[in-house]
Every structure is written in C-alpha cells, then in structure tokens.
Short mmCIF file of the C-alpha atoms (twelve columns), coordinates in Angstrom:
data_MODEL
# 
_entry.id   MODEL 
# 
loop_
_atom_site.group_PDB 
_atom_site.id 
_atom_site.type_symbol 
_atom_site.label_atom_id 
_atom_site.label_alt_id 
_atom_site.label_comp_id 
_atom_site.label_asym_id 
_atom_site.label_seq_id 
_atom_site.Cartn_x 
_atom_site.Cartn_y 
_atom_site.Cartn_z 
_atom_site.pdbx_PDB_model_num 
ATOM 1   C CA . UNK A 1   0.000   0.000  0.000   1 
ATOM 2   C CA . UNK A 2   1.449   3.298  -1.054  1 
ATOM 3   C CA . UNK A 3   -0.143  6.790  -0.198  1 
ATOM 4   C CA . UNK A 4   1.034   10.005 -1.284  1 
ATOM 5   C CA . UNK A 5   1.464   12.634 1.329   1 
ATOM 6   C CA . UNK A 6   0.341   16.304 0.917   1 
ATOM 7   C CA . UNK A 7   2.493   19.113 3.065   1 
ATOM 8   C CA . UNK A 8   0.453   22.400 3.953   1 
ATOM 9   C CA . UNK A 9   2.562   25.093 5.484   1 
ATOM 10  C CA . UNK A 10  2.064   28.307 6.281   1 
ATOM 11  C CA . UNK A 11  2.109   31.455 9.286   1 
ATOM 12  C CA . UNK A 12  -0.440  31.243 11.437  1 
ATOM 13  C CA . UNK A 13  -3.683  32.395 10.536  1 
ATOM 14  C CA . UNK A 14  -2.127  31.963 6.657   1 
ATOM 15  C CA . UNK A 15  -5.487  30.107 6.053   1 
ATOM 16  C CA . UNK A 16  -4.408  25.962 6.154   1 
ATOM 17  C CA . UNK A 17  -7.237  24.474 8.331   1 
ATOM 18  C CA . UNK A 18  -9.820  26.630 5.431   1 
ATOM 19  C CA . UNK A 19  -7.577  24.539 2.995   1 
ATOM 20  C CA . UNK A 20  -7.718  21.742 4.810   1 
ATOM 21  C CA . UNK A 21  -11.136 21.445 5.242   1 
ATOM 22  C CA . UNK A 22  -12.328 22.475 1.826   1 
ATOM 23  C CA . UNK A 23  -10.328 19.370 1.181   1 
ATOM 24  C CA . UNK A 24  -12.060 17.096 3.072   1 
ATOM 25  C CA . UNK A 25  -15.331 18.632 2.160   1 
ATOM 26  C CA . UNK A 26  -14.742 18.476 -1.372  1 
ATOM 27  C CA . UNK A 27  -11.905 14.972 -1.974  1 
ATOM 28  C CA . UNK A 28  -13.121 14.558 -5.374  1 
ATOM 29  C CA . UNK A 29  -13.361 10.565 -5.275  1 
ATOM 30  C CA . UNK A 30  -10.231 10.425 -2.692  1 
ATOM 31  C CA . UNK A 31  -10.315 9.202  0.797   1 
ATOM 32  C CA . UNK A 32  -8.272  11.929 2.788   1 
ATOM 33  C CA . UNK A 33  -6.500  11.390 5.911   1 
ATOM 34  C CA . UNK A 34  -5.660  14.894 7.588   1 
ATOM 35  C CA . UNK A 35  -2.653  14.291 9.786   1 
ATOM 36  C CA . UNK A 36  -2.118  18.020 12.220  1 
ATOM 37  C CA . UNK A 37  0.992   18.934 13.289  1 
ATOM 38  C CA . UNK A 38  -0.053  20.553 16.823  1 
ATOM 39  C CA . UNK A 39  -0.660  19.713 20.159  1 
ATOM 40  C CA . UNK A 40  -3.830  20.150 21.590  1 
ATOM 41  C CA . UNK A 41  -7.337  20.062 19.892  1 
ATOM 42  C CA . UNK A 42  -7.682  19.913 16.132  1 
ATOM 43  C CA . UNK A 43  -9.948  22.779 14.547  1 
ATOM 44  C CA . UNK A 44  -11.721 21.317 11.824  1 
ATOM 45  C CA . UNK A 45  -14.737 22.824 11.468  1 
ATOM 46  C CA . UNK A 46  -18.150 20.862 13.417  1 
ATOM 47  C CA . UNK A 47  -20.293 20.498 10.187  1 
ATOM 48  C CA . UNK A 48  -17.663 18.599 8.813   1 
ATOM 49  C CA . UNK A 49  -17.603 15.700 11.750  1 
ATOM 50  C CA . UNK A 50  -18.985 12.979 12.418  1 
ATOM 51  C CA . UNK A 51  -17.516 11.234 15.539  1 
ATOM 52  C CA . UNK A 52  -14.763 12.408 17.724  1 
ATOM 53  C CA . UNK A 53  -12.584 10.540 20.275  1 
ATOM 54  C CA . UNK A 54  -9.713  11.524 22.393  1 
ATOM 55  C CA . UNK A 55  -7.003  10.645 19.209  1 
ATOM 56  C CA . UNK A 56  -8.987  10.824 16.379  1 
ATOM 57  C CA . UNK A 57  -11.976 12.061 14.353  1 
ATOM 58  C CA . UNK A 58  -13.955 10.540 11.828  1 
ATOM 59  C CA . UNK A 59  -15.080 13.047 9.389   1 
ATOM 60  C CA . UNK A 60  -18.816 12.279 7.642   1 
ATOM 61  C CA . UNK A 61  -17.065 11.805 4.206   1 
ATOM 62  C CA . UNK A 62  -15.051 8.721  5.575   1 
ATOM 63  C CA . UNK A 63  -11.410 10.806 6.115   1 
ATOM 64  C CA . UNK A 64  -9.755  10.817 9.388   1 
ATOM 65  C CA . UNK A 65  -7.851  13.566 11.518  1 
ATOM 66  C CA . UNK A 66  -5.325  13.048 14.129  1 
ATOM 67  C CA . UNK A 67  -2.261  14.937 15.478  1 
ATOM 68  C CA . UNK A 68  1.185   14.507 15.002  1 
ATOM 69  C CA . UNK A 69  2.799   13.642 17.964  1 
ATOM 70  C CA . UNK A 70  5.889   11.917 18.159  1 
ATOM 71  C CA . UNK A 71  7.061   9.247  15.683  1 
ATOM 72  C CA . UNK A 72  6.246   9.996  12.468  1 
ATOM 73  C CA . UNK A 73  6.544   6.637  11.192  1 
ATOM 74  C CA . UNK A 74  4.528   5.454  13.261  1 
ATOM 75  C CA . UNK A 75  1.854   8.029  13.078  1 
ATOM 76  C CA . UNK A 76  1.688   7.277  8.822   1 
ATOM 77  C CA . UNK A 77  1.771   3.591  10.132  1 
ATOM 78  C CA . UNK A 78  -1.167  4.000  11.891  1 
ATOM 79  C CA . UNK A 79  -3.360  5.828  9.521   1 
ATOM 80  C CA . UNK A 80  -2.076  3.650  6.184   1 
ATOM 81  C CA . UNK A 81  -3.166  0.268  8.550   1 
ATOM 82  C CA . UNK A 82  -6.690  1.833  8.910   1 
ATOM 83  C CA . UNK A 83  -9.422  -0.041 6.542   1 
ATOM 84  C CA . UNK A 84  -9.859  0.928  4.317   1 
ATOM 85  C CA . UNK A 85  -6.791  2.715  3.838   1 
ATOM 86  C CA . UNK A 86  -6.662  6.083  2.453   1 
ATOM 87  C CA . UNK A 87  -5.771  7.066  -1.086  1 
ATOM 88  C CA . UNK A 88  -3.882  9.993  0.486   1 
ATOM 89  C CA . UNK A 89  -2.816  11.817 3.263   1 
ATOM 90  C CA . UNK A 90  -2.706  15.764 4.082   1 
ATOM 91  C CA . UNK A 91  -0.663  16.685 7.101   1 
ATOM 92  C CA . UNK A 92  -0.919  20.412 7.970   1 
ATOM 93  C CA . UNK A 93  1.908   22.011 9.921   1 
ATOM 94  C CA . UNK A 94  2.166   24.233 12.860  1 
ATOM 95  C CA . UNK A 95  1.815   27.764 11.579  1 
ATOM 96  C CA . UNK A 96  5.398   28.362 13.828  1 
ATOM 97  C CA . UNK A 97  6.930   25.414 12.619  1 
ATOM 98  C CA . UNK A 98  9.660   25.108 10.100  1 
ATOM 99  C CA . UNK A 99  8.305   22.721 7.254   1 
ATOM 100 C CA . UNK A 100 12.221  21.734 6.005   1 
ATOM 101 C CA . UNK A 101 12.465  19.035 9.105   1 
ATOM 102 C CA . UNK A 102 9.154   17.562 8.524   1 
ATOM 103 C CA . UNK A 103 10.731  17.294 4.897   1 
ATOM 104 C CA . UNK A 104 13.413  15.663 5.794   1 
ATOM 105 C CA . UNK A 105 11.803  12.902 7.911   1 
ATOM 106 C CA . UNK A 106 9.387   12.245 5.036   1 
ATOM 107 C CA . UNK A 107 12.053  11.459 2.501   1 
ATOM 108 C CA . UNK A 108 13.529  8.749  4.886   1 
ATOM 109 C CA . UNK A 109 13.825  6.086  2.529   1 
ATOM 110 C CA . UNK A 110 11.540  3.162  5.053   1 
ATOM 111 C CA . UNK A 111 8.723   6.331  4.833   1 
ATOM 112 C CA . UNK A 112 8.909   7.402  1.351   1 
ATOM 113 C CA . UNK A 113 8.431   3.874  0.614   1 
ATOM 114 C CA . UNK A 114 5.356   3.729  1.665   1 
ATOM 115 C CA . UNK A 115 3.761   7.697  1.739   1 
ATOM 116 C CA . UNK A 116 5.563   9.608  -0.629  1 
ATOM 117 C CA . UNK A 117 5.963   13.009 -0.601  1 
ATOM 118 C CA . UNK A 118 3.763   13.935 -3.451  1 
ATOM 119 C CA . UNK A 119 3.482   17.657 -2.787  1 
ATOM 120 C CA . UNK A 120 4.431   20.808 -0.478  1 
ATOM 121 C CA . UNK A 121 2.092   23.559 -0.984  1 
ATOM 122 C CA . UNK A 122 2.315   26.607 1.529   1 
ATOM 123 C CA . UNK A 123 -0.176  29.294 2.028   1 
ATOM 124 C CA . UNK A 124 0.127   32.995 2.446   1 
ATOM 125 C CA . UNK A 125 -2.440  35.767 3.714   1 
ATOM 126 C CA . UNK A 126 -1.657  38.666 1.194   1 
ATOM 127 C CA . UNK A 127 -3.042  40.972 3.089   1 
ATOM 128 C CA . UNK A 128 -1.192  40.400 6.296   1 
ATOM 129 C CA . UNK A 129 2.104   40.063 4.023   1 
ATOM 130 C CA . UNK A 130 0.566   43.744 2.845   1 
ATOM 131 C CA . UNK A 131 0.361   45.558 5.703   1 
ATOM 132 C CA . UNK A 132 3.361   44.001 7.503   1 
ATOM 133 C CA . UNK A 133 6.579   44.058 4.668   1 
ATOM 134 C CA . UNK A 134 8.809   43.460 7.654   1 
ATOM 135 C CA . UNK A 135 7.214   39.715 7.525   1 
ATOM 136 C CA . UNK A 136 9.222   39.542 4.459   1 
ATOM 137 C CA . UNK A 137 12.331  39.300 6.377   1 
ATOM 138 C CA . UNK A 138 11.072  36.697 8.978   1 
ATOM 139 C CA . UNK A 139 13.366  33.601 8.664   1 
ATOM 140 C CA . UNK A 140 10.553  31.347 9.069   1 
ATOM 141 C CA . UNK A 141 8.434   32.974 7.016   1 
ATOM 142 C CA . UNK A 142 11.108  32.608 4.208   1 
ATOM 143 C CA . UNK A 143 11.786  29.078 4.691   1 
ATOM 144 C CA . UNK A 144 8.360   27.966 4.608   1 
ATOM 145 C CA . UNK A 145 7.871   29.933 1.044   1 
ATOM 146 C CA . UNK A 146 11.505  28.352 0.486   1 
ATOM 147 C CA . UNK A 147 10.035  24.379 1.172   1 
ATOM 148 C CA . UNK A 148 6.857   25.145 -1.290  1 
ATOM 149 C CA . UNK A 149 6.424   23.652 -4.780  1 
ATOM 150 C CA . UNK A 150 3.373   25.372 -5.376  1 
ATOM 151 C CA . UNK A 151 2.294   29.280 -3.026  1 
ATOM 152 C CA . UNK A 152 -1.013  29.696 -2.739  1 
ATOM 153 C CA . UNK A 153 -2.397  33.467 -1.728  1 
ATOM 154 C CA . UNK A 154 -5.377  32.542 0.117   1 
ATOM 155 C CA . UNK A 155 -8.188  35.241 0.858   1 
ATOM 156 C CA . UNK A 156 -7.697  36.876 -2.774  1 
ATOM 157 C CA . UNK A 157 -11.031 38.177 -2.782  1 
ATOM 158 C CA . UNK A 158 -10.765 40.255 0.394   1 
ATOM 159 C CA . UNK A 159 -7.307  42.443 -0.779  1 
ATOM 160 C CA . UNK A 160 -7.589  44.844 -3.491  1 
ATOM 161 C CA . UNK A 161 -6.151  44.006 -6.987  1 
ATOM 162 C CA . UNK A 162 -2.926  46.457 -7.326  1 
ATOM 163 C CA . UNK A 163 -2.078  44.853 -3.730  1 
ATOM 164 C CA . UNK A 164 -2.178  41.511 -4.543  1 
ATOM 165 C CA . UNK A 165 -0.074  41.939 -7.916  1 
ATOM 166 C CA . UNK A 166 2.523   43.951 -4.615  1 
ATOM 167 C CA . UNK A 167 2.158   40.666 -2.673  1 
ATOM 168 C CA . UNK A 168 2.824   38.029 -5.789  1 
ATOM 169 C CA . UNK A 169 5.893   40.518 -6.522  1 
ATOM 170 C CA . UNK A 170 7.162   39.517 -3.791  1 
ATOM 171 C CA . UNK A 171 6.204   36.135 -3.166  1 
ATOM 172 C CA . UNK A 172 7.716   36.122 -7.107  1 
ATOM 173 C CA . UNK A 173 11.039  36.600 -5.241  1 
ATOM 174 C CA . UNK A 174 11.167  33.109 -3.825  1 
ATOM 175 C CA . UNK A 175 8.968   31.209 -6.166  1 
ATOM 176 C CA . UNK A 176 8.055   31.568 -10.448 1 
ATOM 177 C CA . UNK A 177 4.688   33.182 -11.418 1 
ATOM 178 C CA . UNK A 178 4.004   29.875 -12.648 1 
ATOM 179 C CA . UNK A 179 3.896   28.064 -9.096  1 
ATOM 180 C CA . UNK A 180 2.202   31.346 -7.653  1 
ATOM 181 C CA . UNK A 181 -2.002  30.964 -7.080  1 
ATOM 182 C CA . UNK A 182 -4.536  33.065 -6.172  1 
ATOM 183 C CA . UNK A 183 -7.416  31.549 -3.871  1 
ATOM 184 C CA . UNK A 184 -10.654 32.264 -2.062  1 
ATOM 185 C CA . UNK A 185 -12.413 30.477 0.957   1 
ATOM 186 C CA . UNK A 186 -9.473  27.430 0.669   1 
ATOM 187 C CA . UNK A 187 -10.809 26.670 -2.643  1 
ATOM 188 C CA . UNK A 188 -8.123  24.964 -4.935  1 
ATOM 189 C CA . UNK A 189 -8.623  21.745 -7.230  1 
ATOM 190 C CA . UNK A 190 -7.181  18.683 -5.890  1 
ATOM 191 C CA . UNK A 191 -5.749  17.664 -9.311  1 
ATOM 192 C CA . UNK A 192 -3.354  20.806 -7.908  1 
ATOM 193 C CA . UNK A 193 -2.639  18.902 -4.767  1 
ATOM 194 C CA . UNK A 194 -2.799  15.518 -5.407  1 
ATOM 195 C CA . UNK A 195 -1.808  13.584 -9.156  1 
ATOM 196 C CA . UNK A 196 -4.254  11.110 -10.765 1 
ATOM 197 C CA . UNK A 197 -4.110  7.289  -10.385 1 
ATOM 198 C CA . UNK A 198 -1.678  6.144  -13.229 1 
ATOM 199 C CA . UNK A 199 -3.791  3.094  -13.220 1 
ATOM 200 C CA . UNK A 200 -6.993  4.738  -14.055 1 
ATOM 201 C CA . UNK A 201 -6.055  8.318  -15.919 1 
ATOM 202 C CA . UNK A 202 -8.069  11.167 -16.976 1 
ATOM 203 C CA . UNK A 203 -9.005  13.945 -18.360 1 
ATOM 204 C CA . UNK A 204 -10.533 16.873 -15.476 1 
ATOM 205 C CA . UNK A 205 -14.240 17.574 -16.021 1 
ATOM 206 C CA . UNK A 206 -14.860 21.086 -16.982 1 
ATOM 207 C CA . UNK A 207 -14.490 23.799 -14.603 1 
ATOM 208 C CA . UNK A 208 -16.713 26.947 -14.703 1 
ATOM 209 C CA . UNK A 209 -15.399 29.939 -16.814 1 
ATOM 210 C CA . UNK A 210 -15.239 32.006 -13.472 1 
ATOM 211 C CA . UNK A 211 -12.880 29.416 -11.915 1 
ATOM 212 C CA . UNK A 212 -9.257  30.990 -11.327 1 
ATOM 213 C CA . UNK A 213 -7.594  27.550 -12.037 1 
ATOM 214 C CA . UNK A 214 -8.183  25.789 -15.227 1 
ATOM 215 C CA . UNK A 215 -6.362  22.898 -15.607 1 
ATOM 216 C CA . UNK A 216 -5.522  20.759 -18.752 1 
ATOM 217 C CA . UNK A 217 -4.100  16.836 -18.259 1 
ATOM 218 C CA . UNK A 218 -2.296  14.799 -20.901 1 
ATOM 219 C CA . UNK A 219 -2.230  11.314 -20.937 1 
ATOM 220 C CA . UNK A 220 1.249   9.810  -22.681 1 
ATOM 221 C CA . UNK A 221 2.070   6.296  -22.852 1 
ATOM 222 C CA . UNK A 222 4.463   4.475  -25.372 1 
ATOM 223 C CA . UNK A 223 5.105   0.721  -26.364 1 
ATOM 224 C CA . UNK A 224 8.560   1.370  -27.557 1 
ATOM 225 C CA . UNK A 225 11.845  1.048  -25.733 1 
ATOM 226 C CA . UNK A 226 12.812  3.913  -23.626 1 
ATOM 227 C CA . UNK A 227 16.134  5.245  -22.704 1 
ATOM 228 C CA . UNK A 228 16.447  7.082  -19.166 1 
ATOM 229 C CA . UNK A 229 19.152  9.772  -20.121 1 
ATOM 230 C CA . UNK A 230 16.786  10.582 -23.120 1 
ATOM 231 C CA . UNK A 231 13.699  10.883 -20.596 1 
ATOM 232 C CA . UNK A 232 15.910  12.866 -18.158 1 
ATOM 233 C CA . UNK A 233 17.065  16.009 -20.995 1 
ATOM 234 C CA . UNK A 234 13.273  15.689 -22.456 1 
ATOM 235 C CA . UNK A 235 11.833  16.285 -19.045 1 
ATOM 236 C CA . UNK A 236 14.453  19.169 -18.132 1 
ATOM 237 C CA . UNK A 237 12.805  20.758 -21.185 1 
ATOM 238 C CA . UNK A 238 8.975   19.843 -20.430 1 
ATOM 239 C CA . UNK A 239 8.589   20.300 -16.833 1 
ATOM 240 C CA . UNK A 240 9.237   23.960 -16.688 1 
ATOM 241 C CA . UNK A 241 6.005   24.045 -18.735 1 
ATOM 242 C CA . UNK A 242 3.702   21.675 -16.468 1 
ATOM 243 C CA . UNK A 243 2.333   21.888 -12.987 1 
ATOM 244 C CA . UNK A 244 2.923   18.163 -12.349 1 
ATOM 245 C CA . UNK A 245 4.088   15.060 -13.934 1 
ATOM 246 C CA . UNK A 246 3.648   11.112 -12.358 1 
ATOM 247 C CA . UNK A 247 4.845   8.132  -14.584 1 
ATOM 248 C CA . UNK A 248 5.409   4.909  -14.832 1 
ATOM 249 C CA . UNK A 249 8.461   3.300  -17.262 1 
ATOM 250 C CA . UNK A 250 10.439  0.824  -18.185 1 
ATOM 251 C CA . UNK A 251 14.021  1.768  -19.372 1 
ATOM 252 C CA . UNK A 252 16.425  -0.501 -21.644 1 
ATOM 253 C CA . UNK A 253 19.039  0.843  -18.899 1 
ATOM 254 C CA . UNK A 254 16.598  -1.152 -15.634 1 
ATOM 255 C CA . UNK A 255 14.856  -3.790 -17.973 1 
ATOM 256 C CA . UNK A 256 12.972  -5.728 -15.279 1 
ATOM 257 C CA . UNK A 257 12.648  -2.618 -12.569 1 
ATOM 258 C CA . UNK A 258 9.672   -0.044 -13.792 1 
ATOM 259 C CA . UNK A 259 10.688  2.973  -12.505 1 
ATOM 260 C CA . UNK A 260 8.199   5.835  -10.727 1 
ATOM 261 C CA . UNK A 261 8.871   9.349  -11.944 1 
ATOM 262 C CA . UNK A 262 7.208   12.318 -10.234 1 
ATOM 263 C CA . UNK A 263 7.404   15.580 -11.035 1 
ATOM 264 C CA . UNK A 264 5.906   18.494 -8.828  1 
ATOM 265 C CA . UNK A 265 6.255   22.332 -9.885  1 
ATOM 266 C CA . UNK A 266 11.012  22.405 -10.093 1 
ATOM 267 C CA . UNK A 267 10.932  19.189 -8.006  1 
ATOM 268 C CA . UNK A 268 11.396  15.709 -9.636  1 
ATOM 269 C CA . UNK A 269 12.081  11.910 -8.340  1 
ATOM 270 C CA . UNK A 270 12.832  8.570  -10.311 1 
ATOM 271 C CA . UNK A 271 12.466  5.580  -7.625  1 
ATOM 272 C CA . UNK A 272 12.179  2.104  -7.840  1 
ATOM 273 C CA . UNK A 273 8.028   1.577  -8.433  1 
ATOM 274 C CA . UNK A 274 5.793   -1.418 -7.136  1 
ATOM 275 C CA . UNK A 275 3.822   -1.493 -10.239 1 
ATOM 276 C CA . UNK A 276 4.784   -1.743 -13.845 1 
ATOM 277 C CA . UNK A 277 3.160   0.332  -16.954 1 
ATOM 278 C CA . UNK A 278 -0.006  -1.756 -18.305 1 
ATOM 279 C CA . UNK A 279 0.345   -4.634 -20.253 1 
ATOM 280 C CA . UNK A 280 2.354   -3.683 -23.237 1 
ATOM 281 C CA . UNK A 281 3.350   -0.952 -22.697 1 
ATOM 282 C CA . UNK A 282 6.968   0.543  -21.615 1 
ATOM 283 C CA . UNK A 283 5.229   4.520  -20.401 1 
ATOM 284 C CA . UNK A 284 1.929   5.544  -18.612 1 
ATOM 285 C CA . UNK A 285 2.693   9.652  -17.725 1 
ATOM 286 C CA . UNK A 286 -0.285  11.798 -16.767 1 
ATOM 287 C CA . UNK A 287 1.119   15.625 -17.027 1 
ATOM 288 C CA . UNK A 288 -1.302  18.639 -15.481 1 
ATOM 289 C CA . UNK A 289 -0.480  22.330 -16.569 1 
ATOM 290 C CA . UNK A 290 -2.463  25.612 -16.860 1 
ATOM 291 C CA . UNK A 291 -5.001  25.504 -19.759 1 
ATOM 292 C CA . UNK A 292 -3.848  28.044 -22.758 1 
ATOM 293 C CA . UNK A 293 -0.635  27.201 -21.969 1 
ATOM 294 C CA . UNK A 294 -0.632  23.251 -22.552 1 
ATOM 295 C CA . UNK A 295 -0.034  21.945 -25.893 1 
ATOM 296 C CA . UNK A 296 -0.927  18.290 -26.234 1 
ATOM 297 C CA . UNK A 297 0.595   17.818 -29.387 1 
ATOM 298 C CA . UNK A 298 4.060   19.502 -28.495 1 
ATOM 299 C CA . UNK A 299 4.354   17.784 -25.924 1 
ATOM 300 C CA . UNK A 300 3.698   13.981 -27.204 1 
ATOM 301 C CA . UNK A 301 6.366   15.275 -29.715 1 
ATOM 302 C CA . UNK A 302 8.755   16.141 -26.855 1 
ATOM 303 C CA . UNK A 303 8.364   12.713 -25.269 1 
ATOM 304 C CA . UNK A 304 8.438   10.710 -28.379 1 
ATOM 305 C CA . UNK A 305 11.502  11.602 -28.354 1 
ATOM 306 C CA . UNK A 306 12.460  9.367  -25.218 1 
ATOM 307 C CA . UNK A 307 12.139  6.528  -27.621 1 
ATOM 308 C CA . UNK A 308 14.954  4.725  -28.770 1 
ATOM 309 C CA . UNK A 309 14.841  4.149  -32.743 1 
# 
C-alpha cells in the first residue's frame, strides 16, 4: 500500500485548516487522511464531523484527523493500517513550525516507501504580508515559502487588486509566477494537490469559466523502448512548462525494474516503483499544466523523443 502525502505550510492564521477542510469537504473521489501537526485540539470545522474521540476524528465523508505527535513513522503507520486505507494523506503544519524538518523525515527512505511526498504547498495571507513588509524578512516565514512547490495566496477576494499583484511581486522573489495561485475560501482543485491514479487516468471535467484555475491533463504512454538519459534532458525541457508530472516506465538501462517518476512544480524523483506500466506498454505519464498554456501535441512530440529508434 502506497499513499502520497500532501504538506500544507504556512504562518499562522495563513489560512491551512480553510484549505484543509475544503479538502475534506470536497476529496473529489479520494479518501483523505488529515494528519495536524499541533498539540492540543484539532480545529476542523463541526459540520464537517462525524464522531470524535480523544485521538482521532472521523469526518462524515469517511477521512480521518489526528495529530502529530511523536514518531512519524509510526503516526503514517497508523493511519495507512486503517481499513480501508486512504488514497492519500494531508498533514498540515504548525503555523510556527519550520516545514524543512518535517521534509526531511518524510524522505527517509523506510517512509517514502510507503507515503511519498507527493506535494508541499504553503499558504500565504496577502493581506497580512501587505500591511506588515517586515514579515518579508522573517526567517521562518522565508523558509516555509523556500520548502513550497506550489504558493497559494489565500483570501484573494478580500485584498484589493494592485495589492495583490505587490504581494505576488514579492512572493515572485522566492517562487516563479508559474507556481504562484490566487485563492478564495481554501478553494483549490485537488488535481493541484494531489496527481491522478496512473492506473486509471483522466481527463478533469470542466471547470466553470469564473474558476481561477483551469487545468488541462495529458495522458502519454508508449510501447517502444525507452532510454532514461533521453527521458531525463526531455523532461528538463517539459517540466518547466507543467504543474505536475507522475509516470510509470520501463528503461532498456533497468529492464525488469519499472521505474516511478514524479514531477511536482522544479521538483522531480525517479524511484524504484511497485507497479509496472499496463500490459504492453513501456510509459503511462499523466502531465497537469495551466489551460492556454498546454499543448498536447508539443508535448507527445517532446516525449516521443524518449524513444529509442
């Protein structure tokens, strides 16, 4: 069993429990386990629960909350044994915690084998960052922007719109327009967050014209023989273009090992993968970007090109 972990960071009051339980209110098809890095109670809010005990709750749409204390193995032990096990798992940190350690301890090789890091997305309250440019030199505050693949500006609709183009400035200073996004009431699509099942990939359903993050997904797959150092200088010149990337392949260099590639915003990772493409083929890649600025048929050029003649 193998469950993909989502990282929320952010100051406090930055807006992660809104995230967090927008999430959970709105999985789309996912069973989400919300793992909180704090002592004490866990704010999620009561419309969303179902039961509570003293460890953890048991949220109406079958996802689970708990708190992170101590091991951290053994915490993602306990939630992966539940049943049924969840298809992924969102731990939110401490808004005064540095993000980089909990990083660390998830890319332990016995934990990523098991709940990947699949994507570190922290939030920041533009209007706060606004009215306080001092926060700007907060070493915290920088290395929590520093740990993100993707910065999402939450409250966008409450800060006027010359401000907020100040704030991403800024922000723009850490991180590439590209990974930058503007959000309301923790709304944010989960395809964002979270990458597709390679085993069953698709295509998003279509998003309303007012929503501020249309998405586009490309399926790629390929029957011919790959080679990895072809794969690695095509991706170097795709994923600046794409949000996310997650494959599965077969190189002539690793015959009988598929190998998992995951891509996420400037961050990428081969490792050794538990299943293999479908039957026949050598590729299954599923690659998310912004619509307008996604060309399908570019890109199955670019990859074709991973083929060995």
């Amino acid at each position: 069993m193998i469950v993909p972990v989502l990282l929320v960071a952010g100051a406090l009051g930055a807006g992660k429990t809104t995230l967090l339980n927008h999430l959970l209110a709105n999985p789309d098809g996912r069973r989400i386990a919300a793992i909180v890095n704090d002592f004490g109670a866990v704010d999620i809010d009561a419309q969303l629960l179902g039961t509570v005990t003293e460890e953890v709750i048991s949220l109406k749409n079958g996802c689970i909350c708990c708190s992170l204390q101590g091991d951290l193995l053994r915490t993602l032990s306990s939630v992966i044994k539940r049943d049924p096990a969840p298809d992924a798992i969102a731990i939110e940190t401490s808004g005064i915690s540095d993000p980089a350690e909990i990083i660390r301890n998830l890319m332990d090789p016995v934990i990523f084998k098991v709940a990947p890091l699949e994507t570190v997305v922290t939030l920041v309250d533009p209007q706060r960052l606004h009215d306080e440019p001092a926060l700007e030199q907060d070493g915290l505050w920088r290395s929590q922007l520093r740990a993100a693949d993707f910065v999402l500006l939450t409250k966008a609709d409450l800060i006027a719109r010359d401000a907020l183009d100040e704030v991403r400035a800024v922000v723009g200073r850490y991180k590439p327009q590209s990974a930058i996004f503007d959000i309301a009431h923790g709304d944010v699509a989960p395809d964002l967050l979270f990458s597709r099942d390679l085993r069953a990939p698709r295509t998003l359903p279509p998003r309303a014209p007012s929503s501020p993050l249309p998405f586009a997904t490309v399926t790629w797959t390929s029957q011919a023989a790959l080679s990895l150092a072809r794969f690695q200088q095509v991706i170097g010149r795709i994923a600046p273009r794409t949000l996310r990337i997650k494959g599965v392949l077969l190189f002539t260099e690793h015959p009988t090992q598929p190998i998992l590639f995951q891509s996420v915003a400037t961050r990428g990772t081969l490792a050794p993968s538990p299943v293999s493409p479908a039957d026949g083929l050598t590729a299954q890649l599923v690659l998310i970007g912004r619509e307008g600025e996604f060309d399908a048929d570019e890109l199955g050029a670019l990859l074709r090109g991973v083929e060995e003649p």
